[in-house]
PyMOL commands that place a pseudoatom at each C-alpha (Angstrom):
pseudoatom trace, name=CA, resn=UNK, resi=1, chain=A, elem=C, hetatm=0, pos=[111.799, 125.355, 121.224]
pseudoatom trace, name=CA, resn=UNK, resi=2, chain=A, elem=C, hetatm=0, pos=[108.989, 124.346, 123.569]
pseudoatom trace, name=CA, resn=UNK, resi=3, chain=A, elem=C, hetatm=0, pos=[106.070, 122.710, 123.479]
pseudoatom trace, name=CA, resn=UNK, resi=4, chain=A, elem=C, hetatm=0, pos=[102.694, 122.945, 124.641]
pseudoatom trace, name=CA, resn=UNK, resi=5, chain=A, elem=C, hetatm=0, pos=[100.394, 120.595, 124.747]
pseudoatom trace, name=CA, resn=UNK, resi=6, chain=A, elem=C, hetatm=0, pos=[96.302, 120.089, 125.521]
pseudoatom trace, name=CA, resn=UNK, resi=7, chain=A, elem=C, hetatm=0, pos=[94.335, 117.495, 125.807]
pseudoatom trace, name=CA, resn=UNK, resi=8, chain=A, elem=C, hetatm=0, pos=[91.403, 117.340, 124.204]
pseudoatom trace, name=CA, resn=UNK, resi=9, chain=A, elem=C, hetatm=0, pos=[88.249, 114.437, 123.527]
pseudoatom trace, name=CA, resn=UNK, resi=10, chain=A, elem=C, hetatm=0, pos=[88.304, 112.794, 120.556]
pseudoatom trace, name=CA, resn=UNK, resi=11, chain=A, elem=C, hetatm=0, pos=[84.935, 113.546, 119.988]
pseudoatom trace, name=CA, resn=UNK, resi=12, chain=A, elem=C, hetatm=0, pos=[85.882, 117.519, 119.553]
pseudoatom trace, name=CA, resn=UNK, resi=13, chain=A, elem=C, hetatm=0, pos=[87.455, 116.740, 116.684]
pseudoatom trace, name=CA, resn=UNK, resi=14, chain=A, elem=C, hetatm=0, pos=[84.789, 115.576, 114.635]
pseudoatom trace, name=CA, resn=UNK, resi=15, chain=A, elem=C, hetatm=0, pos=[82.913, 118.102, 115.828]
pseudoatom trace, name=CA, resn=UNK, resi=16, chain=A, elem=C, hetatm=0, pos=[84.607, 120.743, 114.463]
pseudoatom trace, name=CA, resn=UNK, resi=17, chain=A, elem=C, hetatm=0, pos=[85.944, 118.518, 111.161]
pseudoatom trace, name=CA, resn=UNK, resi=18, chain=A, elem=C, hetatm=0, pos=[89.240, 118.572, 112.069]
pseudoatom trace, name=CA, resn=UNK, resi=19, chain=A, elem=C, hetatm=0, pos=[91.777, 116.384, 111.922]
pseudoatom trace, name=CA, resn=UNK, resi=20, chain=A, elem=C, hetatm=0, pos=[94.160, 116.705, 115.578]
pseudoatom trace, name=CA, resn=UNK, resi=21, chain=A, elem=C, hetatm=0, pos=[97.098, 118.344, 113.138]
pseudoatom trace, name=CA, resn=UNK, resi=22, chain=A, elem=C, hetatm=0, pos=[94.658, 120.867, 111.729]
pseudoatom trace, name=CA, resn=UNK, resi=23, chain=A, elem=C, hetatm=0, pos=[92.918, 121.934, 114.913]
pseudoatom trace, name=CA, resn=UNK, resi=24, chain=A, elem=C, hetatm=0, pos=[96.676, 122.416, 116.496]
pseudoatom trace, name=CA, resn=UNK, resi=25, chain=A, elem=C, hetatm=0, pos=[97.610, 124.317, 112.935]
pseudoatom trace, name=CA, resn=UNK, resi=26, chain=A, elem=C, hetatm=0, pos=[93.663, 126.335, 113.876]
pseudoatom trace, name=CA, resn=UNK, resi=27, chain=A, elem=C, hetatm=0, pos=[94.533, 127.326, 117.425]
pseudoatom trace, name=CA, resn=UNK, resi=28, chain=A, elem=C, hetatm=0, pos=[97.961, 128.854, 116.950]
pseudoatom trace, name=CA, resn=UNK, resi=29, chain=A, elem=C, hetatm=0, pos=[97.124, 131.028, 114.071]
pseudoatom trace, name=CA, resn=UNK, resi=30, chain=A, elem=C, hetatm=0, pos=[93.612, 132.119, 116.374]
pseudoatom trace, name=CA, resn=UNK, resi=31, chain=A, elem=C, hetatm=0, pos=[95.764, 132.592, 119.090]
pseudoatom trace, name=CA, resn=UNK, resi=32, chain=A, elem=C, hetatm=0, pos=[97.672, 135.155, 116.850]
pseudoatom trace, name=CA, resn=UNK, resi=33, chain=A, elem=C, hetatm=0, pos=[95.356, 136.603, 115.006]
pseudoatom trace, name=CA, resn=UNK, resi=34, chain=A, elem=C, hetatm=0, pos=[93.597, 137.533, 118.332]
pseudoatom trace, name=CA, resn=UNK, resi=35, chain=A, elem=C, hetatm=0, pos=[96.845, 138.573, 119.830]
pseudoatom trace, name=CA, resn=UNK, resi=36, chain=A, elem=C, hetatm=0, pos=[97.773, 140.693, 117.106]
pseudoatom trace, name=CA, resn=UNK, resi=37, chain=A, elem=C, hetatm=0, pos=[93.833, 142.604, 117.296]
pseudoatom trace, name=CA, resn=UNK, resi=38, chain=A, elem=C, hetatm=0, pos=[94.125, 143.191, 120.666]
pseudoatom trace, name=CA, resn=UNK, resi=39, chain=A, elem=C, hetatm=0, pos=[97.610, 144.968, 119.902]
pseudoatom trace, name=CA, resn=UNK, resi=40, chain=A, elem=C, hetatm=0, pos=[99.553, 142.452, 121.723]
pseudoatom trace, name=CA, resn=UNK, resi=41, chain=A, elem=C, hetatm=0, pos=[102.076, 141.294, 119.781]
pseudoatom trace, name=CA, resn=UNK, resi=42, chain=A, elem=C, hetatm=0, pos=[103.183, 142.750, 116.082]
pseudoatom trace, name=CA, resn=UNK, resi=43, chain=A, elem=C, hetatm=0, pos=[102.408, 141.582, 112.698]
pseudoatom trace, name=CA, resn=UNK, resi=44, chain=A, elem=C, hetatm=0, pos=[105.812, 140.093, 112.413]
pseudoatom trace, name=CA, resn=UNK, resi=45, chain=A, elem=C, hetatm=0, pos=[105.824, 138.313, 115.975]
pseudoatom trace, name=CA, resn=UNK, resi=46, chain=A, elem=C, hetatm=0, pos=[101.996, 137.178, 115.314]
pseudoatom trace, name=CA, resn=UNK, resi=47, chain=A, elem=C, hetatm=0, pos=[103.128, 135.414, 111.838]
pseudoatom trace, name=CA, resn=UNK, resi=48, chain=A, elem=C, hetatm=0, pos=[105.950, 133.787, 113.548]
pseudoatom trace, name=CA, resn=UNK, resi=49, chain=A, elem=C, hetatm=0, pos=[103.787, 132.768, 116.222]
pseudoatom trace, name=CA, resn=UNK, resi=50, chain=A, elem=C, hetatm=0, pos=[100.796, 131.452, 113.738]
pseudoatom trace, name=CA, resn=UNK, resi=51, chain=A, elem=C, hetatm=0, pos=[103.952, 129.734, 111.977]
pseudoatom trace, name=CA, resn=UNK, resi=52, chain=A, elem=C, hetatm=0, pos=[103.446, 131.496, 108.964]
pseudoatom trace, name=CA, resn=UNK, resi=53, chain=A, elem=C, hetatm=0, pos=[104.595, 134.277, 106.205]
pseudoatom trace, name=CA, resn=UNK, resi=54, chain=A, elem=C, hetatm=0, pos=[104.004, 137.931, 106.801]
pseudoatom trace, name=CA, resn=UNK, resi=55, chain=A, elem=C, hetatm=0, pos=[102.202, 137.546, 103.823]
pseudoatom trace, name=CA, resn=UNK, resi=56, chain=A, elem=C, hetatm=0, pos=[100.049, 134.374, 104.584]
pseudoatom trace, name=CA, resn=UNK, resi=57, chain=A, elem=C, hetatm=0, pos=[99.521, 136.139, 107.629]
pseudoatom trace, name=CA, resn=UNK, resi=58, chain=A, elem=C, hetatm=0, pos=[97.990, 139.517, 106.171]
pseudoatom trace, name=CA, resn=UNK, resi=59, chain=A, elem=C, hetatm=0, pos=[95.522, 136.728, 104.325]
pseudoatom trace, name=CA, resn=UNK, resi=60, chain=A, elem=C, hetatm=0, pos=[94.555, 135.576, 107.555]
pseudoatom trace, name=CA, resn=UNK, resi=61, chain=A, elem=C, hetatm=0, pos=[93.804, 138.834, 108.764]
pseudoatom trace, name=CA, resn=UNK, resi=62, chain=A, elem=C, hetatm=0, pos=[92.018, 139.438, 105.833]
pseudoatom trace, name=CA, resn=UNK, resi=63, chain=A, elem=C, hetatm=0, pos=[89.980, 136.119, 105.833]
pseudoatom trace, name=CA, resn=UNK, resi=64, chain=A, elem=C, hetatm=0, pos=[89.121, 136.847, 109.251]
pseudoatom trace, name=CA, resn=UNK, resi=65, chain=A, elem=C, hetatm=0, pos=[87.863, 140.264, 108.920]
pseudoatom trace, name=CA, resn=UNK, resi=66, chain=A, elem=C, hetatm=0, pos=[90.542, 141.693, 111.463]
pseudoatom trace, name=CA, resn=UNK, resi=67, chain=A, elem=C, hetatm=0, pos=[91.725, 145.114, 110.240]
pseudoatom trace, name=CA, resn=UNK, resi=68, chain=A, elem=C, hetatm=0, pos=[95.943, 144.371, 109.275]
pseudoatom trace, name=CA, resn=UNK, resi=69, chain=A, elem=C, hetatm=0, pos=[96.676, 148.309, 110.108]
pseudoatom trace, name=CA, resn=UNK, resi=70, chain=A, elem=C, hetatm=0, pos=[96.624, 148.855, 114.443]
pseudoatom trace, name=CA, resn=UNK, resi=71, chain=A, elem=C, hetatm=0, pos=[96.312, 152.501, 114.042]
pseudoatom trace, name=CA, resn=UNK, resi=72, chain=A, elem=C, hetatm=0, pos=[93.408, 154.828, 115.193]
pseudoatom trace, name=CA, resn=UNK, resi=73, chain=A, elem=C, hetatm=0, pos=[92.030, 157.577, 113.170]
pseudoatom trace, name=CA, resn=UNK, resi=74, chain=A, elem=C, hetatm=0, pos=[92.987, 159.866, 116.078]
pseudoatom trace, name=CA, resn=UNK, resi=75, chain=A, elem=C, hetatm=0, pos=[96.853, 158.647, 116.016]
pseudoatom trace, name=CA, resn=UNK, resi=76, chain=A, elem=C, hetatm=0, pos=[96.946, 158.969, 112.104]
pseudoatom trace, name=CA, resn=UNK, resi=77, chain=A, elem=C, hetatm=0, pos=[95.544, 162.429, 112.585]
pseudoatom trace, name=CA, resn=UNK, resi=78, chain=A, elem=C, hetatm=0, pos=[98.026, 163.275, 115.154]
pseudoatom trace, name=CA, resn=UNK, resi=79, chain=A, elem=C, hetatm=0, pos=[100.730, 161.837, 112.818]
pseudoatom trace, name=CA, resn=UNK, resi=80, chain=A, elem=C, hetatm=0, pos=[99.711, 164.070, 109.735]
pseudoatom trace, name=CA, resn=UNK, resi=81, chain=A, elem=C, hetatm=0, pos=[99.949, 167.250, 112.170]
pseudoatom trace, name=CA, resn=UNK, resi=82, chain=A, elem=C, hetatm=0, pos=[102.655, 166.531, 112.889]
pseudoatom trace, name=CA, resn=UNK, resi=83, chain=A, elem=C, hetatm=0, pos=[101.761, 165.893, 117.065]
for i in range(1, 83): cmd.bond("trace and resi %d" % i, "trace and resi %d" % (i + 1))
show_as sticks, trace
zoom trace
């Protein structure tokens, strides 16, 4: 496994009230969550990423008001006719 790592003030942490564990837990799941809107990466490879469940990760999606189906209305269309 590898690791990343950022370095950050200690003053950003209070500012955003959260402990250094928590903002590292924060950033990976953002990073995924944004990954997965922008069609990036897939549900399954996004939870992994945000170290999570599938599940937990549909909650996420949820909470965050990022729509857990990547399909268009045009590409569900073509799917129902059969294009």
């Amino acid at each position: 496994m590898a690791t990343i790592s950022f370095e950050f003030d200690a003053s950003t942490f209070g500012a955003l009230r959260l402990a250094p564990n928590e903002f590292a837990r924060e950033m990976r799941i953002a990073a995924a969550v944004q990954w997965y809107a922008q069609g990036v990466v897939s549900q399954g490879k996004a939870a992994e990423l945000a170290a999570l469940t599938r599940a937990e990760f549909l909650e996420e999606l949820y909470r965050r008001k990022v729509p857990a189906c990547q399909v268009t209305g045009e590409e569900l269309a073509d799917e129902i006719h059969g294009a």
